[in-house]
N, C-alpha and C positions, 0 to 999 in steps of 0.2 A: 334461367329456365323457370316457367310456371306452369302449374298444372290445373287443369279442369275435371272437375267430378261430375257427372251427368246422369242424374236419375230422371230416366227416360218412362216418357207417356206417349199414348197417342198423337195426344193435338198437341203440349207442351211438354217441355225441359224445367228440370230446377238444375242452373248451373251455377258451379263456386268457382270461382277463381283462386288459386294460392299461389303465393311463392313459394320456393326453394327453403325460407325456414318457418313458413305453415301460417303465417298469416295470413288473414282473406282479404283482397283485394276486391275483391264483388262476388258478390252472389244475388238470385233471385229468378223468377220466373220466368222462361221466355216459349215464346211461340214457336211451333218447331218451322216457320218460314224460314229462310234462307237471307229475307233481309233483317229479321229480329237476330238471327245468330251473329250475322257481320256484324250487327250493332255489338253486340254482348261481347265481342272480341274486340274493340275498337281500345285499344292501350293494351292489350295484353302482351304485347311485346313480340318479340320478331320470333323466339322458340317458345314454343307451347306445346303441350302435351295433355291428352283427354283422353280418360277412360269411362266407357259404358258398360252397362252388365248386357249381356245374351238377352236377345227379346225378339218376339215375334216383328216387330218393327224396327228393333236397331239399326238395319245396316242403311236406312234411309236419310239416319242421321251421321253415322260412319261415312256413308260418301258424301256428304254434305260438306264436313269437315275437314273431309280427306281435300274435294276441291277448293274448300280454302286454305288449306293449305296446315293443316293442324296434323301433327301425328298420332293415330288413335290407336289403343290401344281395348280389346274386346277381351271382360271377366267372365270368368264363371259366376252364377249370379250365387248356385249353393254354397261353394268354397269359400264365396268373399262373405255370406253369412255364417260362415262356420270360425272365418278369423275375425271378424268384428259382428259378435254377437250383440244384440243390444231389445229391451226388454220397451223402450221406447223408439217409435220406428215413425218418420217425418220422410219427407221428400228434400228438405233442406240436411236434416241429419245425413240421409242416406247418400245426397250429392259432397256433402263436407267428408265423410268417411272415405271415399270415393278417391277424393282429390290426395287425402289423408296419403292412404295405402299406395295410390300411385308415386307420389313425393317420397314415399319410403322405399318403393321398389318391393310391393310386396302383392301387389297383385297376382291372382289368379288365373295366367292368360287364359285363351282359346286360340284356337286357329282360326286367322280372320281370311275367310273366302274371297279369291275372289269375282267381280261381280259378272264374270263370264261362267264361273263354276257356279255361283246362284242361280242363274238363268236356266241351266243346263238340269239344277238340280228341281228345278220346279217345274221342267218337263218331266220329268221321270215319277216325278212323286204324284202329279195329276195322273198318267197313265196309271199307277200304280191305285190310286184311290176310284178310278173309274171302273179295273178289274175288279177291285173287292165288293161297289154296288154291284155290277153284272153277276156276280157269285152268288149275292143277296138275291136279286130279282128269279136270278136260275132255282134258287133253293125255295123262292115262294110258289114260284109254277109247279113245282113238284109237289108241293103240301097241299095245294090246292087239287092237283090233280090224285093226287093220292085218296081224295076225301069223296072220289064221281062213283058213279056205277060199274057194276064188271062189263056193261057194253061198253061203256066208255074207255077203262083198262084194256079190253081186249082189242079193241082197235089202235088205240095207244102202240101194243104191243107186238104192232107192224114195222116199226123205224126203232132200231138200235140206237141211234142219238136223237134226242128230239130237238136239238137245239142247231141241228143239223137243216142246211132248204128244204126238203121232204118234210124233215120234223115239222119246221114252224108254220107248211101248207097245213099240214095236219091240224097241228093247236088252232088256225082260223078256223076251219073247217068243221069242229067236235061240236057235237049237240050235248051244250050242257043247260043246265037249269035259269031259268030268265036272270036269278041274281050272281050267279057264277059266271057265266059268260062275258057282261063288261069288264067283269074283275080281270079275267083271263085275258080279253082283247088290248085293256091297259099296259098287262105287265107284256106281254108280246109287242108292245109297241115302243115301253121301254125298253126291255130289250134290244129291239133293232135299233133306237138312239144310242145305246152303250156300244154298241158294236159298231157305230158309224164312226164316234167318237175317239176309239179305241184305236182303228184305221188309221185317222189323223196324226193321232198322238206315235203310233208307231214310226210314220211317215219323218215325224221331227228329230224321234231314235235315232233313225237312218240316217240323216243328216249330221247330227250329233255322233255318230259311230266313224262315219268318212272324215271326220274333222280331230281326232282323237286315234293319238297315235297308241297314247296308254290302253286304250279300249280294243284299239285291233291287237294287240300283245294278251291281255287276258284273255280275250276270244279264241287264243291257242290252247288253256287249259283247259281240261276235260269237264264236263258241267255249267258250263257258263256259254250262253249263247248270246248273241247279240245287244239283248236288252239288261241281262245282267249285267257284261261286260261293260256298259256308260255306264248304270249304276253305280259299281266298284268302282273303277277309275275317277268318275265325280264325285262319290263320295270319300275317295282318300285325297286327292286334292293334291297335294304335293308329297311325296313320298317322303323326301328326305326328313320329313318333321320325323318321321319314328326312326330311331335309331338303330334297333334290330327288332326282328320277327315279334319278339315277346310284347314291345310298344304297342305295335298293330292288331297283338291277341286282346290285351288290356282295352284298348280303344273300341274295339267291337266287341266285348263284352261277353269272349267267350272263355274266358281263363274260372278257375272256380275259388266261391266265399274261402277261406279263411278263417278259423281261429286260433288263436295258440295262447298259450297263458300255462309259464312254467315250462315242464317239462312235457306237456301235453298239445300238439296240437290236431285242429280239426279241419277239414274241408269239405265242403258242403255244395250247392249247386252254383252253374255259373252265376254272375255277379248280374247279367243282364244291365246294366248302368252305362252300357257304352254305346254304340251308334245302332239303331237300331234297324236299320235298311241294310248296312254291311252286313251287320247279323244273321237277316233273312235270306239274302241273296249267298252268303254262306253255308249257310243249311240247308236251303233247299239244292244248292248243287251237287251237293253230297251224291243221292241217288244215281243220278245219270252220270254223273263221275267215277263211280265204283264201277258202272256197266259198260263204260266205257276204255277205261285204266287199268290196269291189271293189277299193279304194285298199288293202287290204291284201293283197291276190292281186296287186296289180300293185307292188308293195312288194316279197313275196316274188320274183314272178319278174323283178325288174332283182337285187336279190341273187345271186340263185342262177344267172344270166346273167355276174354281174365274179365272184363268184368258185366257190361250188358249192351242191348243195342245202341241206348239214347248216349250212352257213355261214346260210345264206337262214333256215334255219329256228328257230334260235338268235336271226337278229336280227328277224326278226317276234317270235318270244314277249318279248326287250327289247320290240318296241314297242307289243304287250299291255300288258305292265308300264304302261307309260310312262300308255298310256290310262288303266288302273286308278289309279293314283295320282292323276290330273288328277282325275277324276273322283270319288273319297273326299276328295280336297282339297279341291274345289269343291263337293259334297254334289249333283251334280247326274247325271240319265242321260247314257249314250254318245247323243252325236249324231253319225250318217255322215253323211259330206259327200253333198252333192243335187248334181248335175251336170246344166248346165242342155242341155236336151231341144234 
C-alpha cells in the first residue's frame, strides 16, 4: 500500500508519494489537470491511498481521483493542525505530513459528500444567500424611506405591506426628491430580481423535495416546512454516521462550552463549531413548532420557566434533532402523542 499527501491549491497540487515504511517515492508539484495527475500516479502501484484537507475546492480533486481510481480520504484541516503543529509551514512539508499521518492511520476524517448531496447543497445555500440580500435591499428601502417627508409617510401609510403588488405600485409611484428617487427606483428593481430569482431557486426545492424520501419524513415534524426539510436531510447526508442523538447535537453545534478542572466544573454557551445551516434551520423551527405541538410548547415553556427563554429555545431545537434522527433511523413519520379526550 502507498499513500499520497495533497496540499491542495487552486490551480496546482504539491503531491508526496510514500510507502507503507515512510519513504518518499516522489514528490512535487502538479497541475490540478487530470492528465498531470495520471502522470503523477504513473508507478504508484495498483492500492493507493490519498488524503486532502477540507477546502473550498477540494472535492474537484476528490472526484478526480476518486475516477482514477485512488481511494481518498477528506481531513479536518484544524485537527490535522492541532496534531502536527509545526512553526515552519511549506506546501512540500504540509503534503509530506499529510501522507505521514495517513500511513499511520491518524487522520482526522470528515464526512465525504456525496456529489449528488453537493449539488443539492449548493441549491439551498444560493437560495439561502439570495433571501439574506432580499432582507438587505428590504431594510434599505425602509431607511430610506424612513428619512422622506410626513406627505410621503402618510401616504406610505396606506398599504400594511409595502413589499406587497399595491406596496411596490406605491414605491414607483412616491414623489420623492430628484436624488432619492433613482436610489428608490434601483433598489425596487432589485428587489423584483431577488424575488424573480428566489421563484426559481424554490422551483429546484421542489424538485429536490419529490426526489428525497428523508425530506418528505422531516416535513412530518412540526416547524419544518418544505425548504427546511431538503436543508436537514442534505445537510445530514447519511444518518448512520452519528451513532446516537448526542453525535447529531455535537455536529450542529448545539450542545454547550464546557470546563472542568478538579473538582469544579463549568458550562458555558453552546459551542457553535458545528454545522451551521443545521443550526439555523433548528432554531428557527422552534417557534412554529411550539405553536403547533403541544408536548413541545409545554417542553419549551417548563424550560424557559428553571432557567430562560434562549436556554428553552436551544433545547427544544436539541429535541427537533432528537425527533429528526428517530425518525430517519426508523424510516418512519413523526407521530404526536394523542392525549386522551
Amino acid at each position: 500500500m502507498n499513500y499520497i499527501g495533497i496540499d491542495h491549491h487552486k490551480q496546482y497540487s504539491h503531491m508526496t508519494l510514500m510507502d507503507e515504511d515512510g519513504k518518499v517515492l516522489k514528490a512535487g508539484k502538479v497541475w490540478n489537470s487530470r492528465s498531470e495527475v495520471e502522470e503523477f500516479l504513473k508507478g504508484a502501484g495498483e492500492e493507493v491511498k490519498a488524503v486532502i484537507e477540507a477546502g473550498r475546492s477540494s472535492y474537484a480533486m476528490v472526484d478526480l481521483l476518486d475516477e482514477l481510481g485512488v481511494n481518498v480520504t477528506i481531513a479536518h484541516p484544524s485537527e490535522v493542525r492541532a496534531i502536527a503543529k509545526a512553526k515552519i509551514k511549506t506546501d512540500k512539508r504540509s503534503s509530506w505530513m499529510l501522507a505521514h499521518l495517513l500511513r499511520a492511520d491518524l487522520i482526522p476524517e470528515v464526512y465525504t459528500r456525496p456529489r449528488e448531496n453537493r449539488q443539492a447543497q449548493r441549491v439551498l445555500r444560493q437560495r439561502a444567500f439570495f433571501v439574506a440580500i432580499r432582507t438587505k435591499v428590504k431594510n434599505r428601502i425602509k431607511s430610506l424611506l424612513a428619512q422622506q417627508s410626513e406627505e410621503a409617510l402618510r401616504e406610505l401609510s396606506q398599504v400594511k405591506n409595502l413589499f406587497s403588488k399595491r406596496g411596490l405600485e406605491l414605491l414607483k409611484q412616491l414623489d420623492l426628491a430628484s436624488t432619492d428617487k433613482p436610489l428608490l427606483e434601483a433598489s425596487v428593481k432589485i428587489y423584483g430580481h431577488l424575488e424573480e430569482r428566489i421563484k426559481e431557486s424554490d422551483d429546484l426545492v421542489k424538485s429536490l423535495y419529490k426526489k428525497m424520501v428523508e425530506a418528505r419524513l422531516i416535513d412530518t415534524v412540526p416547524g419544518f416546512d418544505k425548504f427546511f426539510s431538503v436543508l436537514v436531510a442534505t445537510e445530514i447526508g447519511d444518518v448512520g454516521r452519528f451513532e446516537r442523538p448526542e453525535k447529531l447535537h455535537c455536529y450542529v453545534g448545539v450542545v454547550p462550552s464546557t470546563y472542568s478542572s478538579g473538582e469544579r466544573s463549568y458550562h458555558g454557551k453552546i459551542i457553535k463549531q458545528g454545522n451551521k445551516w443545521l443550526r439555523w434551520a433548528a432554531v428557527e423551527a422552534v417557534w412554529p413548532a411550539i405553536r403547533a405541538d403541544f408536548d413541545l410548547r409545554v417542553f419549551y415553556e417548563r424550560q424557559a420557566r428553571r432557567k430562560n427563554s434562549n436556554v428553552a429555545k436551544v433545547a427544544t431545537a436539541k429535541r427537533l434533532l432528537t425527533i429528526i434522527y428517530r425518525i430517519l433511523k426508523e424510516k418512519r413519520e413523526y407521530i404526536p402523542y394523542k392525549r386522551m379526550k
